[in-house]
C-alpha positions as CSV (number, residue, x, y, z in Angstrom):
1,X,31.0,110.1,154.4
2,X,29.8,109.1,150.9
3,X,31.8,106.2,150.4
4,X,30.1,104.9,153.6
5,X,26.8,104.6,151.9
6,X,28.0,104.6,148.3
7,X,31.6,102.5,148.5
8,X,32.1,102.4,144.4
9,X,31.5,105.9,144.0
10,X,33.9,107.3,141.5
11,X,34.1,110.3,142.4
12,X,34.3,110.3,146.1
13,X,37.2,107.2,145.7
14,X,39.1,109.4,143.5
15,X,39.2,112.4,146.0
16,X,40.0,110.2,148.8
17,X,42.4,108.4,146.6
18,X,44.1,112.0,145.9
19,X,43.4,112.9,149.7
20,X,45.8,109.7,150.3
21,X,48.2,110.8,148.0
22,X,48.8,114.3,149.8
23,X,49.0,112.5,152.7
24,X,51.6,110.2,151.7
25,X,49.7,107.3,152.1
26,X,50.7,105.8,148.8
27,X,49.2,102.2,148.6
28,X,45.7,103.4,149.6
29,X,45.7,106.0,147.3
30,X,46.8,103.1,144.5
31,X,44.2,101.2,145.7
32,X,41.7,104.0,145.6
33,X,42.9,105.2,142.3
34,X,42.6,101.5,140.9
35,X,39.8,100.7,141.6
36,X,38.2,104.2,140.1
37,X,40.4,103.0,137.2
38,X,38.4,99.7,137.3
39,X,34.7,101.4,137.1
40,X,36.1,104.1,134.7
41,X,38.2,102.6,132.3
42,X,38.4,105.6,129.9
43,X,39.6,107.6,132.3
44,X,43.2,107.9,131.1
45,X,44.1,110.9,133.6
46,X,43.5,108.8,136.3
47,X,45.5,105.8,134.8
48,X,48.5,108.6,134.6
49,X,48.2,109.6,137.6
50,X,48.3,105.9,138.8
51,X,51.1,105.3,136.7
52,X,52.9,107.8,139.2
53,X,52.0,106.6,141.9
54,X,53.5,102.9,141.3
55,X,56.5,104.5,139.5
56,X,56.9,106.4,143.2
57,X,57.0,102.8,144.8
58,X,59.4,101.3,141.9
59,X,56.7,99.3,140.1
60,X,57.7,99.8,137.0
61,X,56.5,97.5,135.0
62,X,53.1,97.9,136.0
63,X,53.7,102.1,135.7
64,X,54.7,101.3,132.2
65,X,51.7,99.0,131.0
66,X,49.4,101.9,132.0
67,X,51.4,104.8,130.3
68,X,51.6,102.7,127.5
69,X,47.7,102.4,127.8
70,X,47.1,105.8,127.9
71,X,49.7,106.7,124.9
72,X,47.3,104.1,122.6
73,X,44.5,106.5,123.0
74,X,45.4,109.6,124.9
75,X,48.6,110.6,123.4
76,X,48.9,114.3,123.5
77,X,47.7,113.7,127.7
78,X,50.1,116.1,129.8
79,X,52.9,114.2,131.5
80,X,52.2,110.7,129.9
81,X,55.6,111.1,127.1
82,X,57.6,112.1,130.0
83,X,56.5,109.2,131.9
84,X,56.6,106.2,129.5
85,X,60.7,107.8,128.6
86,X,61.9,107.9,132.1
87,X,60.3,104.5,132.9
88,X,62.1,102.7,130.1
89,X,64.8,104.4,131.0
């Protein structure tokens, strides 16, 4: 596997990361999808789909910071309005 010789690999984190997800293997895709988060900062699609994730586990707060990230530069981003009302909800 790629991560295997390459472990901060963005790409191949986010896909296993996503892979997780499917799986229902919430906290490693989190930690997968942070940590993408973490070497792409500007990646505000991925900060969404984090966002999910920890609103899935009732971690609001931390959901929220990141939607709120993402509406600061991403606004019209699919999903992220929707997000940031039902988290302050």
């Amino acid at each position: 596997m790629l991560l295997d010789l390459v472990p901060d690999q963005p790409e191949g984190l986010l896909q296993r990361g996503l892979a997780y997800q499917a799986e229902g293997q919430t906290d490693l895709a989190i930690a997968d999808l942070k940590k993408v988060s973490e070497l792409q900062p500007g990646r505000d699609d991925i900060k969404l789909q984090l966002a999910l994730l920890l609103e899935s586990k009732n971690e609001k707060n931390e959901a929220l910071r990141l939607v709120r990230e993402v509406l600061g530069r991403s606004p019209e981003l699919v999903g992220a309005k929707e997000l940031n009302s039902r988290l302050i909800r």
